[in-house]
C-alpha positions in Angstrom: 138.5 -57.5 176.1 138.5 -57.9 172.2 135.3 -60.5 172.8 133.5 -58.3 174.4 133.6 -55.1 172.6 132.8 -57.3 170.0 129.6 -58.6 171.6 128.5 -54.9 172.6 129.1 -53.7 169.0 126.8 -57.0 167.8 124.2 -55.9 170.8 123.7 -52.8 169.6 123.6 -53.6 166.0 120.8 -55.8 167.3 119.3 -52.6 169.3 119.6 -50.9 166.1 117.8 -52.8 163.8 114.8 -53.8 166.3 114.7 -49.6 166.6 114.6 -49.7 162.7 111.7 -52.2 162.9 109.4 -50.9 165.9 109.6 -47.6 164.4 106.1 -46.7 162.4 105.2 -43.8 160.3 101.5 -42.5 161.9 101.2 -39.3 159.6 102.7 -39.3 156.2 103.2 -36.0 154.9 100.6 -35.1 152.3 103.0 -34.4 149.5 106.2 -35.8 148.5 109.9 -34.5 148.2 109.9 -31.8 145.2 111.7 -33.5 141.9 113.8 -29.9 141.2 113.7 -28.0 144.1 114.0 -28.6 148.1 111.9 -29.6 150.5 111.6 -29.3 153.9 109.1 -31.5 156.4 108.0 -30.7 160.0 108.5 -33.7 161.8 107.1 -35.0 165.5 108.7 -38.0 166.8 107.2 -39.1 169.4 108.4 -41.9 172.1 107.3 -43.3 175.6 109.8 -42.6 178.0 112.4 -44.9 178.5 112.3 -44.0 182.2 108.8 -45.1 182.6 109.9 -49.2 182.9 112.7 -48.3 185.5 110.3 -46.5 187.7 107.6 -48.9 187.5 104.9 -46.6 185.5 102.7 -47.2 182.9 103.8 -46.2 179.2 100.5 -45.0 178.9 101.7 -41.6 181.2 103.7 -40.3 179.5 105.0 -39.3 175.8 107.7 -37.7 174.7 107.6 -35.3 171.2 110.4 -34.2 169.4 109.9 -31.8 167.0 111.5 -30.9 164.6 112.7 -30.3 160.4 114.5 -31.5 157.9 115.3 -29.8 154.9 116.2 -31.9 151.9 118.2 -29.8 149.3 118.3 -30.1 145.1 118.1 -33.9 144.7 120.9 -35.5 142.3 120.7 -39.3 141.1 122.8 -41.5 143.8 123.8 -45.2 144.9 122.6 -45.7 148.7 125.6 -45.6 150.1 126.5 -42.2 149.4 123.1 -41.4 151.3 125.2 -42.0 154.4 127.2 -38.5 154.0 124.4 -36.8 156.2 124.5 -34.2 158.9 123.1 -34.1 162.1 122.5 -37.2 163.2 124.4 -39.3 165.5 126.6 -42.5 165.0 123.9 -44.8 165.6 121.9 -43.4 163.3 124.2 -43.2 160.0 124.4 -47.2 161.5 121.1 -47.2 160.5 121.4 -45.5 157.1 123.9 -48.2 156.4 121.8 -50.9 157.5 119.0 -49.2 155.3 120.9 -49.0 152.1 122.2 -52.1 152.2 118.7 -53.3 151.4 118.7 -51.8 148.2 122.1 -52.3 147.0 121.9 -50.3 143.9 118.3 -49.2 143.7 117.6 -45.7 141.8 117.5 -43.4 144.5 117.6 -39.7 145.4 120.5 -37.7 147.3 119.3 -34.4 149.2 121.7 -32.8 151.1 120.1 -34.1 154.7 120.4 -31.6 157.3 118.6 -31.0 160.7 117.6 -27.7 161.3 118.4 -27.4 165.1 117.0 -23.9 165.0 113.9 -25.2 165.1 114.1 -28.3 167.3 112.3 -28.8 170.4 111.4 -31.8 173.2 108.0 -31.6 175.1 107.4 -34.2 177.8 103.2 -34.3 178.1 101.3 -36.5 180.3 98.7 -38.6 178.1 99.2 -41.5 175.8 101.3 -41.8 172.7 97.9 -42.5 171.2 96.2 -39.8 172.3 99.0 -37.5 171.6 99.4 -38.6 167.8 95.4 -37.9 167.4 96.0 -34.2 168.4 98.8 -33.3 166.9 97.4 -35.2 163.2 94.0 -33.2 164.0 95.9 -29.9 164.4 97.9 -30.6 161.1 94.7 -31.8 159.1 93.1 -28.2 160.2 96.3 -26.1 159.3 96.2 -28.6 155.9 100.1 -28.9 156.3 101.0 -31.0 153.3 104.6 -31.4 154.5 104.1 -32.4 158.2 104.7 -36.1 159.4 103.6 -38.0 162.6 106.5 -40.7 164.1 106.0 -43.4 166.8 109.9 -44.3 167.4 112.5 -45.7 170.1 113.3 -43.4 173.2 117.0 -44.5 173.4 117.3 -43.9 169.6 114.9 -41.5 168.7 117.1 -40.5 165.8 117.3 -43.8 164.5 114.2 -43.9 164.0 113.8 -40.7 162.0 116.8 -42.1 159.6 114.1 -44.9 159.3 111.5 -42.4 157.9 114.1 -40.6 156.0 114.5 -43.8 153.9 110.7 -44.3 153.6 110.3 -40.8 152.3 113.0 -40.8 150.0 112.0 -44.4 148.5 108.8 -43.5 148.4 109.1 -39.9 146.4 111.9 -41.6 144.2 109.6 -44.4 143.1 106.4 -42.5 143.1 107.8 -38.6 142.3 110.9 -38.4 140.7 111.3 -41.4 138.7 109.0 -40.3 135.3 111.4 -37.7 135.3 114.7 -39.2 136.0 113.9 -41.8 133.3 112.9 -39.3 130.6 116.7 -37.5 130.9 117.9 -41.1 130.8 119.7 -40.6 134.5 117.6 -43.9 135.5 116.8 -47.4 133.5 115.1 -50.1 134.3 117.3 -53.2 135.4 116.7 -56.6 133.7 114.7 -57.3 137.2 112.8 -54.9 136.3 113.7 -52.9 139.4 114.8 -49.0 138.5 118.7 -49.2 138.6 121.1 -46.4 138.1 122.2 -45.2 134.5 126.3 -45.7 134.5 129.2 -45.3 131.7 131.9 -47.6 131.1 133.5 -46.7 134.3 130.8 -47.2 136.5 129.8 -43.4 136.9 126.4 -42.5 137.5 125.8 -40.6 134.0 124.1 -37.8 136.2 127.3 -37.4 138.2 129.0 -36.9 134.7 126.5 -34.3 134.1 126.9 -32.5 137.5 130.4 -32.6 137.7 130.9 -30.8 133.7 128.2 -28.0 135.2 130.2 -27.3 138.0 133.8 -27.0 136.1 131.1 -23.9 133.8 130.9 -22.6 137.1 134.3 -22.9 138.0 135.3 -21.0 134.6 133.4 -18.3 135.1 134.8 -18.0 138.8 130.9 -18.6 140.1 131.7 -21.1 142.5 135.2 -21.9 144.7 137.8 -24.4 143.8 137.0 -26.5 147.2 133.4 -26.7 146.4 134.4 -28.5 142.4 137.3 -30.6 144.7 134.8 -31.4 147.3 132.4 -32.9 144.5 135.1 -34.8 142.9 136.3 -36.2 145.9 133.1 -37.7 147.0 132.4 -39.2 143.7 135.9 -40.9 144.1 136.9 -38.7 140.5 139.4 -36.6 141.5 142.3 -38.2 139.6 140.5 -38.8 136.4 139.7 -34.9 136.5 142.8 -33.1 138.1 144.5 -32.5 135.4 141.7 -30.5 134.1 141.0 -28.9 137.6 145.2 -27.7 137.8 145.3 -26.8 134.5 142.7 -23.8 135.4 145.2 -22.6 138.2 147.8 -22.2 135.5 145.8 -20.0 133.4 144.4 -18.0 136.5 140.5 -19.2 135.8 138.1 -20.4 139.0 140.1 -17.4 140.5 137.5 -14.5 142.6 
């Protein structure tokens, strides 16, 4: 029993990472992610039915699109692996993230607070070509001039695997190409002896931008602008609560953070 979940959890690791690889980025978006503010891009993902090969049909007859957007909040300096605290997306996906990240161990990158906007999600089945399908919908962004729409081809059975796949192209892509300049100006981001971009860190291994973050969310806390669970929520995923509770208590005790 133990041998075989094990082989179905190796299979569709496998699954996973060939979904990772078949899935191709027709339309970029025209801009990239905003360096200070957020961002959000209309996606269409589209897919040939999976059903298509049980029935005997051609893939040629149908396409699926899935539209959709996803809004990437303030960007903050981050490791890869806390890009897997996203929202929306299901467990073969943040597999995929995971996968993803591991790539680039420690590259510089960017976190946005990922989040699918299901209000304005939608599946259309047509009956033409994924081809043919891509063409219209690129011509009808290319005469709107929608700088922040993108154009998928992904995997039926894990459509939003593929969409963490150009998640990760997006964000490496803006980081390197966007943000970067100004991430190294601020010193938040240095380049490595590889001379790969690689995270700015203090003695303890924190990300000096983290430092930074977490000092302008205790002003807030002062000045009883923000709640005590969103400071404790901040320190907890930077692993930092014990080097800062002290401080964080001793606020109770005098009656600050308090609405």
């Amino acid at each position: 029993m133990f041998c075989f979940g094990g082989d179905f959890i190796m299979n569709m690791d496998e699954k996973i990472r060939q979904a990772i690889e078949e899935t191709k980025v027709i339309k970029s978006p025209g801009k990239l992610l905003a360096s200070f503010d957020s961002t959000t891009i209309h996606y269409y993902l589209l897919t040939v039915p999976m059903y298509l090969d049980f029935e005997g049909r051609s893939p040629e007859s149908e396409t699926v699109i899935r539209e959709g957007r996803i809004t990437w909040q303030r960007p903050k300096v981050i490791t890869p692996s806390y890009m897997l605290r996203v929202e929306g997306f299901s467990g073969e996906a943040r597999k995929a993230f995971e996968m993803l990240a591991q790539e680039d161990s420690d590259l510089a990158m960017i976190l946005y607070g990922l989040r699918v906007s299901k209000d304005f999600e939608k599946m259309d089945i047509v009956s033409n070509s994924l081809a043919a399908v891509a063409i219209n919908i690129s011509e009808d962004i290319d005469k709107k001039k929608d700088p922040y729409s993108a154009i998928i081809r992904g995997i039926d059975q894990f459509w939003d695997v593929s969409l963490s796949k150009f998640i990760q192209e997006i964000v490496d892509e803006s980081a390197y190409n966007s943000q970067l300049p100004d991430l190294m100006r601020n010193s938040s981001v240095r380049v490595g002896s590889g001379g790969f971009p690689v995270i700015t860190r203090d003695n303890m291994g924190i990300p000096v931008i983290a430092r930074n973050e977490i000092e302008i969310l205790f002003k807030l806390f002062e000045k009883g602008e923000i709640d005590p669970f969103d400071l404790k929520q901040e320190l907890d995923r930077w692993g930092m609560f014990e080097q800062y509770q002290d401080r964080f208590f001793k606020y109770f005790r005098k009656g600050i953070g308090r609405k």
